[in-house]
C-alpha positions as CSV (number, residue, x, y, z in Angstrom):
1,X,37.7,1.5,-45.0
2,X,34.7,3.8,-45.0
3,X,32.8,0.6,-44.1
4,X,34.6,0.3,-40.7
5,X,34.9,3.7,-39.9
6,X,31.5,4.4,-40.0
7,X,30.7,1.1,-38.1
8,X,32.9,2.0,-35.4
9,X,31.6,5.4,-35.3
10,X,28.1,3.6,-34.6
11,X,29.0,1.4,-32.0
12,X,30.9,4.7,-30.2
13,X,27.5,6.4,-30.5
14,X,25.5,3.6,-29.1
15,X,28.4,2.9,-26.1
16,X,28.0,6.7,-25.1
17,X,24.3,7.1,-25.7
18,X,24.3,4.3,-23.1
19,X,26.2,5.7,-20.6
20,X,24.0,9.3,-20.6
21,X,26.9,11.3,-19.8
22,X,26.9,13.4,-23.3
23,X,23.8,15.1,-24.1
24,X,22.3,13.0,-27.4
25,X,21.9,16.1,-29.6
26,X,25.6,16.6,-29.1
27,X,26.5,13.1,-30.0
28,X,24.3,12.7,-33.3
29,X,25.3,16.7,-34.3
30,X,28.6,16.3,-33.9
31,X,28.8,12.9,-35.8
32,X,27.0,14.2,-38.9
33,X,29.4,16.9,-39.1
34,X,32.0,14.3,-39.2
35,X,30.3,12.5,-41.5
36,X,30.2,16.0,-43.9
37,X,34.1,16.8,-43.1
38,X,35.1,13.2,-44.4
39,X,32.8,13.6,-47.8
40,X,30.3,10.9,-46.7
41,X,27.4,13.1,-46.3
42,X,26.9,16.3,-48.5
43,X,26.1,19.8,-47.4
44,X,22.9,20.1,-49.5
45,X,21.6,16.7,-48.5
46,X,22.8,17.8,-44.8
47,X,20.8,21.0,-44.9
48,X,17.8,19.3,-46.3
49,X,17.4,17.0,-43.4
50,X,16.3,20.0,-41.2
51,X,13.2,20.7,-43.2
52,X,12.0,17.1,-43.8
53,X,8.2,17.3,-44.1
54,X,7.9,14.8,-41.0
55,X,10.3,17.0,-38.9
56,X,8.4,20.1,-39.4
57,X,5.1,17.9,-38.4
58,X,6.8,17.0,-35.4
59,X,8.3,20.8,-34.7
60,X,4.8,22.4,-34.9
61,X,3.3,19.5,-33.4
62,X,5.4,20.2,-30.0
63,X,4.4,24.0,-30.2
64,X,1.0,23.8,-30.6
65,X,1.1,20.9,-27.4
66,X,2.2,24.0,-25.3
67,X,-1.1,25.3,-25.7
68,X,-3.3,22.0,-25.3
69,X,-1.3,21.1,-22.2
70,X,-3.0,24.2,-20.7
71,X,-6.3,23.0,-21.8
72,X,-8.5,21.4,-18.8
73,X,-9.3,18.8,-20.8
74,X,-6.9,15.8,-18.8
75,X,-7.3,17.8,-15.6
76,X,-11.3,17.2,-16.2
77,X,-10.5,13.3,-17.2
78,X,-8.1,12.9,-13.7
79,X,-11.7,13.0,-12.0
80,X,-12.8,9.9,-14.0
81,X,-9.3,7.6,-13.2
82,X,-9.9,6.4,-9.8
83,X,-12.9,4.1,-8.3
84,X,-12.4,1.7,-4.9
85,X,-11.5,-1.5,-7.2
86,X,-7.7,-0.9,-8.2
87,X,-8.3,-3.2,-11.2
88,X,-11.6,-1.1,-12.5
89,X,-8.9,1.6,-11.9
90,X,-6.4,0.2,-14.3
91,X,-9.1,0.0,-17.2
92,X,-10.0,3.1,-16.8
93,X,-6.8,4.7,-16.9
94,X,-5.9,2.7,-19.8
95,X,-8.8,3.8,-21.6
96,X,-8.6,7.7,-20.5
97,X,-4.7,7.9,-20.7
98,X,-4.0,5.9,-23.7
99,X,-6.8,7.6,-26.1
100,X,-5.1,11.5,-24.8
101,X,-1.7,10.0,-25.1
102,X,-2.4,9.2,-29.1
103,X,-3.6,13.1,-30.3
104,X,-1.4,14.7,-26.7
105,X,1.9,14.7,-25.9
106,X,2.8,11.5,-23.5
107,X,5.1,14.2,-21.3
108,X,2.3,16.4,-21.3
109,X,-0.7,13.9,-20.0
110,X,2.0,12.1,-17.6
111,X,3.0,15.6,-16.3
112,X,-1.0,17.2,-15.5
113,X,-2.0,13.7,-14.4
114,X,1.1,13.1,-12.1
115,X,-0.8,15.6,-8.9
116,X,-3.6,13.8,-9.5
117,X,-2.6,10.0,-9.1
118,X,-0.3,10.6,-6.1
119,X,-3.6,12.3,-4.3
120,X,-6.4,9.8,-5.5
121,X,-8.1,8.7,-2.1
122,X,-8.6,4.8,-2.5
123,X,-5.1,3.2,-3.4
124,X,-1.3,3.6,-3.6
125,X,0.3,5.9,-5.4
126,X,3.3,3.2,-6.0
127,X,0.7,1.2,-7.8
128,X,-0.2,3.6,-10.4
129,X,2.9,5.5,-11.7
130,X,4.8,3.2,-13.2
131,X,1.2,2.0,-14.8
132,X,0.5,5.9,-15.6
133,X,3.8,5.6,-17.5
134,X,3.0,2.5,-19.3
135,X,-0.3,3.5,-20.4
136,X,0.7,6.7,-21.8
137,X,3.2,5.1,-24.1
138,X,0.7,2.4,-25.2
139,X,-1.2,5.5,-26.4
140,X,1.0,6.7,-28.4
141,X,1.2,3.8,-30.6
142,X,-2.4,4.6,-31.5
143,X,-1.6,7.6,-34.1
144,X,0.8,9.1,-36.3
145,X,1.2,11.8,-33.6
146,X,1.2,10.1,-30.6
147,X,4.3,9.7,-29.9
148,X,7.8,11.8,-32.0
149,X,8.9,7.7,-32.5
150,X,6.3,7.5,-35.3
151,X,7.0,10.8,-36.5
152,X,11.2,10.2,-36.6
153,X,10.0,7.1,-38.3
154,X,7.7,9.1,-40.7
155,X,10.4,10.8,-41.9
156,X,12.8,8.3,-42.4
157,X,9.8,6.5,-45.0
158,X,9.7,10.0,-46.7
159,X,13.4,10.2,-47.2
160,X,13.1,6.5,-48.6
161,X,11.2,7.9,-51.4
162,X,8.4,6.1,-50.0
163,X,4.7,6.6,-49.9
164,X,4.2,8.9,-46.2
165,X,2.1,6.9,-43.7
166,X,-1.0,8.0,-42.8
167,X,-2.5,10.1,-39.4
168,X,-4.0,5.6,-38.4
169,X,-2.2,3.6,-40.3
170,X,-0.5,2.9,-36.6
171,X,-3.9,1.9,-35.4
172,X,-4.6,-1.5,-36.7
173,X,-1.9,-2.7,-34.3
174,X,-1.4,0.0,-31.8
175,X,-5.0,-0.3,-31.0
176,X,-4.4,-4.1,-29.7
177,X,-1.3,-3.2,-28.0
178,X,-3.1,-1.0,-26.2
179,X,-6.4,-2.9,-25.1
180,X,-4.5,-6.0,-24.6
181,X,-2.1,-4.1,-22.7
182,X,-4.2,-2.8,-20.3
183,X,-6.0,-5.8,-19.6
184,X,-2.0,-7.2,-18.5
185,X,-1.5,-4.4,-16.3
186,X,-4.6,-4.8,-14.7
187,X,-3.9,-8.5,-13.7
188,X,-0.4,-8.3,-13.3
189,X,0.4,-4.7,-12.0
190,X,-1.3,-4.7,-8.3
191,X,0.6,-8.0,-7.3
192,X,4.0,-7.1,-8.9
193,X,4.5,-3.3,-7.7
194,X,5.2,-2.1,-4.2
195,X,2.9,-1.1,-1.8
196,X,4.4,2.0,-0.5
197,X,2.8,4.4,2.4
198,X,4.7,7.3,0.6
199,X,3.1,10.0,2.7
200,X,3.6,8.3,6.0
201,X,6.9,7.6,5.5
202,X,8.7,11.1,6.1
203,X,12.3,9.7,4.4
204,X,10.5,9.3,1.2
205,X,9.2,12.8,1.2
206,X,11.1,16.0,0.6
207,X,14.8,16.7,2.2
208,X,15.0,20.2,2.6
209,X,17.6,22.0,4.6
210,X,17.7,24.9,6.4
211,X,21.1,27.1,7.8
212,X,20.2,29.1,11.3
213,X,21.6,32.5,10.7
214,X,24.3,34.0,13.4
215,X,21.6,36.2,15.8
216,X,18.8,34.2,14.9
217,X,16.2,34.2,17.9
218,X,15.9,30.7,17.8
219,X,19.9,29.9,19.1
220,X,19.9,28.7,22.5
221,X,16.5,27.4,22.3
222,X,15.2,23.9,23.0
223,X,14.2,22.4,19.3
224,X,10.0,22.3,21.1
225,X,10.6,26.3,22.4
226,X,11.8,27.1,19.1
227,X,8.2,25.7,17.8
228,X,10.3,23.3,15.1
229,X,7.7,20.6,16.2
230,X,4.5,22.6,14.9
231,X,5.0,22.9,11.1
232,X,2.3,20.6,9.9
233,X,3.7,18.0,7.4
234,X,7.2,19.1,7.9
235,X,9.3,17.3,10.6
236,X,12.8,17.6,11.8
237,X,14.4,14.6,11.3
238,X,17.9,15.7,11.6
239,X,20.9,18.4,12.3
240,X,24.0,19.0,10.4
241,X,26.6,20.4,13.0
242,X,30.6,20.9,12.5
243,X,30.4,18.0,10.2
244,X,28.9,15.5,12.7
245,X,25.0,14.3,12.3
246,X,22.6,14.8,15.2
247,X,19.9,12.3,14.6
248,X,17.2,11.6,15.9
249,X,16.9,14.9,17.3
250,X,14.2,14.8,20.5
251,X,12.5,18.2,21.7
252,X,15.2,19.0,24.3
253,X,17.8,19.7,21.6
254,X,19.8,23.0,21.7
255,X,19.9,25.1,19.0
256,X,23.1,27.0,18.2
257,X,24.2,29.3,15.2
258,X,25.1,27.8,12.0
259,X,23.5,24.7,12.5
260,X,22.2,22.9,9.5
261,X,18.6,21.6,10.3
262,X,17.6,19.0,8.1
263,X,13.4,18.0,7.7
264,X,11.8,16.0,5.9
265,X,8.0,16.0,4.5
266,X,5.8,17.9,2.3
267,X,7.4,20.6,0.2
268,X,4.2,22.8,0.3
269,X,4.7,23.2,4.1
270,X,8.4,24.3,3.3
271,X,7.2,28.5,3.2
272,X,6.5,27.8,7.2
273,X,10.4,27.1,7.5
274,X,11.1,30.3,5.2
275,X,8.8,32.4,6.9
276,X,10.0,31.7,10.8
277,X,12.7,34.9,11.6
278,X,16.8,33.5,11.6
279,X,16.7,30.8,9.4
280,X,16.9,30.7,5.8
281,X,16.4,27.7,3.2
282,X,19.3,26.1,1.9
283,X,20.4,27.7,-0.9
284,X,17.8,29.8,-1.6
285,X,20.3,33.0,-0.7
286,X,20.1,36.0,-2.7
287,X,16.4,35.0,-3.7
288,X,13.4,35.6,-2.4
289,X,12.2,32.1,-1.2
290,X,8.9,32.8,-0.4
291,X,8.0,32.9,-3.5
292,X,6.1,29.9,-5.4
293,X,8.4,26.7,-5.7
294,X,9.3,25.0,-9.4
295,X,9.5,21.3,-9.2
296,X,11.6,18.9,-11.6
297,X,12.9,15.7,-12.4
298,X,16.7,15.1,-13.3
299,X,17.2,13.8,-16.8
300,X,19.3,10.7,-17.0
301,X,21.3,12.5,-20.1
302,X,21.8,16.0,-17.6
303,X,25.5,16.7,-18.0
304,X,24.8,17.6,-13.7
305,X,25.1,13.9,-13.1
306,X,27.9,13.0,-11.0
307,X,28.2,16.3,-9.3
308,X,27.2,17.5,-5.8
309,X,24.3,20.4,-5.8
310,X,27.2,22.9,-4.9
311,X,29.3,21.5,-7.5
312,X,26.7,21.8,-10.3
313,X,26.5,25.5,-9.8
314,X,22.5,26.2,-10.0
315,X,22.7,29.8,-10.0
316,X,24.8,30.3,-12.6
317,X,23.6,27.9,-14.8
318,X,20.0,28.2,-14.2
319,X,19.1,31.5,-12.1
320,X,17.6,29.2,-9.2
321,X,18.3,27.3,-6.3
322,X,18.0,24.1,-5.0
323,X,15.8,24.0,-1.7
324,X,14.4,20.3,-2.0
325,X,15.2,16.7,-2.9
326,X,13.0,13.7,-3.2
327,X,15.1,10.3,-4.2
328,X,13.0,7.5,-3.6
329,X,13.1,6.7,-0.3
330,X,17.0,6.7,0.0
331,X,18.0,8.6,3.5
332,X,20.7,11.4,3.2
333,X,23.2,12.0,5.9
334,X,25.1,14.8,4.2
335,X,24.1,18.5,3.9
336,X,22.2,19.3,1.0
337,X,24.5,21.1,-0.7
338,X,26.9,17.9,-1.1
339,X,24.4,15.2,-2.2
340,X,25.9,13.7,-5.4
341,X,23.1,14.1,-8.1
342,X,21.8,10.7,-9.8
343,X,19.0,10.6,-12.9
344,X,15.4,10.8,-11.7
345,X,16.0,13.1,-8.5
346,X,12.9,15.2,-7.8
347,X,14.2,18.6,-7.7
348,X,12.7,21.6,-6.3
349,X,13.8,25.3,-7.1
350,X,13.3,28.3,-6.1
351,X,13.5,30.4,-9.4
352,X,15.2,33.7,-10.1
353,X,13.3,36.0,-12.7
354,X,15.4,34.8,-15.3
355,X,14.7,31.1,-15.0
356,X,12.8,30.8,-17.8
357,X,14.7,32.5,-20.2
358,X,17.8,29.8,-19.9
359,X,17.8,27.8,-23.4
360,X,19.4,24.9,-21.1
361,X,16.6,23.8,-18.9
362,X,15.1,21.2,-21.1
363,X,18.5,19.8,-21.6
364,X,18.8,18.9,-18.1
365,X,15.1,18.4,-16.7
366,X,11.9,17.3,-17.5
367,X,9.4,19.3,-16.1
368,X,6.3,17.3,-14.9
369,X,4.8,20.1,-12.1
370,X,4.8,23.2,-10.3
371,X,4.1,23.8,-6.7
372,X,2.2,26.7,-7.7
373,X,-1.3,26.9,-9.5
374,X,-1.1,25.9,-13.2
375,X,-2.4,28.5,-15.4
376,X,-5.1,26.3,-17.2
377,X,-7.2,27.8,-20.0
378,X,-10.8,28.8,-19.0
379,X,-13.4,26.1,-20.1
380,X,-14.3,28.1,-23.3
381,X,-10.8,28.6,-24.3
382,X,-10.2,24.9,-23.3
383,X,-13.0,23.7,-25.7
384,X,-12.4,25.6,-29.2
385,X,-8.8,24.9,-28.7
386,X,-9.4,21.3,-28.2
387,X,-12.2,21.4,-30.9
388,X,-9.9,22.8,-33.2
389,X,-6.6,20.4,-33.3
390,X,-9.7,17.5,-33.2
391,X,-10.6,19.1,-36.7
392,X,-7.4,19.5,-38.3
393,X,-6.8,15.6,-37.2
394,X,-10.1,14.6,-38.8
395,X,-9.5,16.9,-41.9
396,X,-6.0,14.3,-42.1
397,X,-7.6,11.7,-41.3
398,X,-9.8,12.3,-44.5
399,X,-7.3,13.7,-46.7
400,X,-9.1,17.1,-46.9
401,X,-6.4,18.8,-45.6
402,X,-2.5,17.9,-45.5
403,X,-2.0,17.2,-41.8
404,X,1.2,19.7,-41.8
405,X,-1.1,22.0,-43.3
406,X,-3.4,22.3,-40.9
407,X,-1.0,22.0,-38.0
408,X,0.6,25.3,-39.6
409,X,-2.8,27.2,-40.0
410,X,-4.0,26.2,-36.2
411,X,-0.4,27.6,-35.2
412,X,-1.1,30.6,-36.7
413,X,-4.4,31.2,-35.5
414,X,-3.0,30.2,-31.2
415,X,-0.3,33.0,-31.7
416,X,-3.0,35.8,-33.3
417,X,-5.3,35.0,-30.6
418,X,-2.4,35.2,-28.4
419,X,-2.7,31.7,-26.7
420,X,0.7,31.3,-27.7
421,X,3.1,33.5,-27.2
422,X,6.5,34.2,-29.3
423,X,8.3,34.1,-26.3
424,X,7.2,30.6,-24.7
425,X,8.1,29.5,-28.0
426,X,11.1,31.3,-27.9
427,X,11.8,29.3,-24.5
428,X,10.7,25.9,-25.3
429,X,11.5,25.2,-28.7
430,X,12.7,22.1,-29.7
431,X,16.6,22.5,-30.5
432,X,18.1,19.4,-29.2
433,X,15.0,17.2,-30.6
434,X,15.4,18.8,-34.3
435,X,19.0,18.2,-34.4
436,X,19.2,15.2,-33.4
437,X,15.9,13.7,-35.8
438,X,18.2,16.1,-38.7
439,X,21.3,14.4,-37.8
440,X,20.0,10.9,-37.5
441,X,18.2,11.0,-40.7
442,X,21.9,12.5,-42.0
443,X,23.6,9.0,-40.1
444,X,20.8,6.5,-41.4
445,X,21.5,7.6,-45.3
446,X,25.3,7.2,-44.4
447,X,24.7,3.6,-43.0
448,X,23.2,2.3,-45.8
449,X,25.3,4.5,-48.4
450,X,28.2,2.6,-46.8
451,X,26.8,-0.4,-46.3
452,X,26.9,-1.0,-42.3
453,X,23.1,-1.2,-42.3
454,X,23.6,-4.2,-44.6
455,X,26.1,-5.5,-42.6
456,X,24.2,-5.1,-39.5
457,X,21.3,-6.8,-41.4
458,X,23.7,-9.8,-42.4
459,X,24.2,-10.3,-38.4
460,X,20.6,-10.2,-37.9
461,X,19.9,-12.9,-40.6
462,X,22.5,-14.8,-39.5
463,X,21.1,-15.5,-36.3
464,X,17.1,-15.6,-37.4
465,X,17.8,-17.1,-40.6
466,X,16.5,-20.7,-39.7
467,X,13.0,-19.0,-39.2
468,X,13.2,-17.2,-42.8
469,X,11.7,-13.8,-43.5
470,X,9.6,-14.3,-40.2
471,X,12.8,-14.8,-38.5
472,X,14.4,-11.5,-39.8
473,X,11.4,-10.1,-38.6
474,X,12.0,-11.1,-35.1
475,X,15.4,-9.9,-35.2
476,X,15.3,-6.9,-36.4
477,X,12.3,-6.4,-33.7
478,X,14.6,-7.5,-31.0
479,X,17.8,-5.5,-31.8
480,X,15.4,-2.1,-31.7
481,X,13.8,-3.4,-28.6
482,X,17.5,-3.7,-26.7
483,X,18.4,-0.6,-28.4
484,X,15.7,1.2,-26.7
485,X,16.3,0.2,-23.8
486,X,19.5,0.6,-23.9
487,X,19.4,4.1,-25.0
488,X,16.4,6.0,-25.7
489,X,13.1,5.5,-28.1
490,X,14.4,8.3,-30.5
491,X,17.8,6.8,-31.3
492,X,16.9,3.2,-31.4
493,X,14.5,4.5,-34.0
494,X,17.3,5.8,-35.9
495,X,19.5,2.8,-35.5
496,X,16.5,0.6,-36.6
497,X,15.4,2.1,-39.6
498,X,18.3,1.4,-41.7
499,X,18.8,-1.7,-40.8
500,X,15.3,-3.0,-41.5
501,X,15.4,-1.5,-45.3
502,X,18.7,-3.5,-45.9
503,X,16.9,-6.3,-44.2
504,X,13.7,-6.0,-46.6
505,X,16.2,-5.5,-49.5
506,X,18.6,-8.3,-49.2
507,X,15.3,-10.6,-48.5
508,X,13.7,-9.3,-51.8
509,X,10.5,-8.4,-49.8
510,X,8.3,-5.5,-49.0
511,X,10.0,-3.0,-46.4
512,X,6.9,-2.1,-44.7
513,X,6.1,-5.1,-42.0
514,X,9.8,-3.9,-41.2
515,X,9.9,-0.6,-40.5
516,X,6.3,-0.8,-38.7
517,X,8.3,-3.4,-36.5
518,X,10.9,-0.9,-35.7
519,X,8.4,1.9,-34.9
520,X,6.6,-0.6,-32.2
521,X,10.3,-1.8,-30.9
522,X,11.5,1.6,-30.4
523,X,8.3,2.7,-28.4
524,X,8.3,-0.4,-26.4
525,X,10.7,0.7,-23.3
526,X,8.7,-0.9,-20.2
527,X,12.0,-2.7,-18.6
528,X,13.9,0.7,-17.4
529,X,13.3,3.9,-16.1
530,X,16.2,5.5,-18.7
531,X,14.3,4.2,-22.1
532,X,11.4,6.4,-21.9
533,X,11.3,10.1,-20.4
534,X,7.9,9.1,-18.5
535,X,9.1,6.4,-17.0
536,X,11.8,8.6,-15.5
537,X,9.2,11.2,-14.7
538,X,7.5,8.8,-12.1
539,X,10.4,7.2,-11.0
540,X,10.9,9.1,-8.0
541,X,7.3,10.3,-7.0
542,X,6.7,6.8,-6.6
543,X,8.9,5.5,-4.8
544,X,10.4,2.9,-7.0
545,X,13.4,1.1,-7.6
546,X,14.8,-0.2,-11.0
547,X,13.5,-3.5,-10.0
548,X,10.2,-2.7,-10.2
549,X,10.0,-1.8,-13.4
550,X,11.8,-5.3,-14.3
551,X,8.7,-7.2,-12.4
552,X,6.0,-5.1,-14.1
553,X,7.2,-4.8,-17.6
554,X,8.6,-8.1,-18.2
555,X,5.2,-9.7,-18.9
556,X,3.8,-6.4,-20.6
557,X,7.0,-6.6,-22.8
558,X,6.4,-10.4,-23.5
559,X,2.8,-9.7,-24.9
560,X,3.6,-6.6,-26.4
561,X,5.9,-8.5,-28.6
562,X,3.9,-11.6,-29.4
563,X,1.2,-8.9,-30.4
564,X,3.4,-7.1,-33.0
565,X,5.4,-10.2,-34.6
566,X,1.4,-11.5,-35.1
567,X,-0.1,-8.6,-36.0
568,X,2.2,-6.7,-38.1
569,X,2.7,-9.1,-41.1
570,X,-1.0,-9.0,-41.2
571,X,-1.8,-5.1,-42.0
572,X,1.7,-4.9,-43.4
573,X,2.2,-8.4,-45.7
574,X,6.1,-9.4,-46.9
């Protein structure tokens, strides 16, 4: 009975991981209390999932990224990305991006590097996000700490009672991955993704609204007299009146009170709309929106999905207010304020002073720029910081130095020399990602106390067993890969884990070749936009549709999995 309870408990949190409507740390938190209320799981063994040595790792890992984000260190690199040859491009991105993405947090380089690619002067920006994405994954394959997969994994090994993998024990194969990687995008990517004109085409910029208040100098006016034809690289494309659309709108147009006018461009050029006397941003009353702008993209777990912008209730929730959307080069022919919100909209906010403080902004977005300045470290702050985590990484790497332990004593030292500040970390922590690694380490040592992970593993064998311990290999590679597609790196990780020690167990054979396998399965999300929070982050900017990531990651996907069902066995025998 416990068997099937906890199986269909599984398959429950798989179904509504997939369909992104409840937030994941709800979903694994709320079924490892279950788990402790039916006597499956106990309290101490519970508790003692929160300070598992590879979750701390992680924990202070992510706070001390807060800091090296700020470094100019990728801001520096974005200089070296681009040349005329879009394929001499691709190397070097693959080379720059993947070696930051193994010792930096993927969001982190995807997010400062983001400006940069959509500016570069000789190509496309449609044919370098999704690559941008790709690459930064690919680099986080590298290292121990390039990516939280290897880390969730980490602890998972620990729990095991087995021996903790080392700071590049991930490079033997990530290391091909990456090179070989790179070398598909580069032949593959600039025939399979769009090439998109983003900034001529005024649709695939910014929709922005604006209401003409009752008085305003500009009723009764011809759209041309009322100099709504002269604000650079905004145009307006469209007005909202009595419920009925007015498009295209020629210079002749009246303007009358009330009148919803609807543009269409470059969000920077957006304070020339505030600014002109009688009309007022969308939104954006009760603020001061001439102030600097915040931009961010909707996560595809956001319990705001499904709901208009009025319906979601911004100011409440967040202290801000919605004065921009960017979707990909779909048209809108509503107001603003009743566009149904969908996973990977571009955002832009105008922020209330209390913005920052909300503990529920990371649940719903992912943060990738701001219109205003970024406050980057000087150059000397930039370099001992960056000298620094490179020590404590070699000192690992060596075994000189436990690599938690000099994670903690670097922490220390960024909040004394006030780099990092009690209240960012206050603001940012981690709550969601430390429940949910706590609570999935709690569900993997229910699934194999109960035996679903062996059952699971009986399924996989079943269908690989012709190809013997090679062909549970394969399987238990292929039922992470769909997981993580499915849902997301993290929880496929989780999934994986214990069934690839039942798998091992049952075979009489090392477990190592398949938990590596699982690590490299659950990172390998190249088919959606949904498996991976950087290829969500570019998802918008560029234009794309979920097609094109079909067409470009297919054949990466293909090789990346040839490469680890060779490779692994290897470095990790049976």
């Amino acid at each position: 009975m416990e068997l099937i309870l906890v199986f269909a408990s599984i398959v429950l949190l798989l179904v509504l991981l997939a369909l992104g409507r409840i937030q994941a740390f709800k979903l694994f938190g709320g079924l490892v209390f279950i788990y402790y209320l039916a006597g499956l799981i106990s309290l101490e063994a519970l508790l003692a999932n929160f300070v598992n040595p590879a979750l701390v790792t992680l924990v202070v890992l992510l706070l001390i990224s807060f800091v090296l984000e700020r470094t100019n260190w990728i801001l520096l690199l974005s200089k070296l990305l681009f040349v005329k040859k879009l394929r001499s491009s691709y190397f070097r991105m693959g080379f720059l991006v993947g070696l930051s993405s193994a010792v930096l947090n993927n969001t982190a380089v995807v997010a400062t590097l983001l400006s940069s690619v959509k500016k570069n002067p000789h190509h496309a920006a449609s044919k370098l996000l999704i690559p941008l994405s790709y690459f930064a994954i690919l680099g986080g394959t590298l290292t121990l700490v390039g990516t939280s997969t290897n880390l969730i994994i980490n602890g998972f090994v620990v729990q095991a009672g087995l021996p903790a993998l080392g700071l590049f024990d991930f490079l033997y194969v990530g290391l091909p991955l990456l090179v070989v990687g790179t070398v598909v995008i580069a032949f593959t990517a600039r025939k399979l993704l769009p090439d998109l004109d983003l900034d001529s085409e005024a649709v695939a910029e910014y929709f922005i609204e604006a209401r003409v208040r009752p008085g305003s100098p500009v009723v009764g006016l011809t759209v041309e007299k009322a100099g709504l034809r002269e604000l650079g690289d905004i145009f307006l494309v469209q007005i909202y009146r009595d419920g009925q659309l007015i498009s295209p709108v020629g210079p002749q147009q009246i303007i009358e009170q009330n009148d919803r006018l609807q543009f269409s461009g470059d969000i920077k050029d957006a304070h020339k709309i505030a600014n002109m006397t009688g009309l007022e941003l969308a939104g954006s009353e009760g603020v001061d929106a001439k102030q600097n702008f915040v931009e961010v993209v909707l996560s595809h777990t956001s319990g705001l999905l499904g709901r208009t912008i009025k319906e979601a209730g911004f100011r409440n929730k967040f202290d801000a207010a919605v004065i921009a959307l960017h979707r990909g080069g779909h048209e809108i022919n509503t107001q603003l304020s009743g566009v149904v919100l969908q996973a990977g909209d571009t955002l832009v906010l105008v922020a209330g002073s209390d913005f920052y403080k909300r503990e529920n902004l990371k649940q719903n977005f992912y943060f990738y720029s701001e219109v205003k300045a970024f406050n980057y470290l000087s150059d000397e702050k930039s370099f001992w910081v960056g000298l620094s985590f490179i020590a404590v990484l070699c000192l690992a790497a060596f075994e000189v130095i436990p690599l938690l332990k000099g994670l903690l004593i670097l922490f220390a030292g960024l909040c004394v020399f006030k780099l990092l500040s009690f209240s960012e970390i206050k603001r940012r922590f981690p709550y969601e990602l430390v429940i949910i690694i706590a609570s999935a380490l709690g569900i993997a040592t229910v699934m194999m106390e109960t035996g679903v992970s062996t059952l699971i593993a009986h399924w996989v064998m079943g269908v690989f067993s012709y190809w013997g311990t090679m062909g549970a290999l394969i399987g238990v590679f292929l039922f992470t890969l769909i997981l993580t597609e499915l849902i997301t790196n993290n929880a496929s990780a989780a999934i994986g884990f214990p069934v690839a020690m039942a798998t091992a167990e049952m075979l009489g054979v090392s477990p190592w070749p398949f938990i590596m396998v699982v690590a490299y399965g659950a990172s390998a999300s190249f088919l959606t936009p949904y498996g991976y929070q950087t290829n969500l982050m570019v998802y918008a900017p560029g234009g794309y549709k979920f097609k094109h990531y079909v067409q470009a990651g297919l054949p990466l996907t293909l090789v990346y999995s040839v490469i680890v069902l060779l490779l692994v066995p290897v470095f990790f025998p049976f």
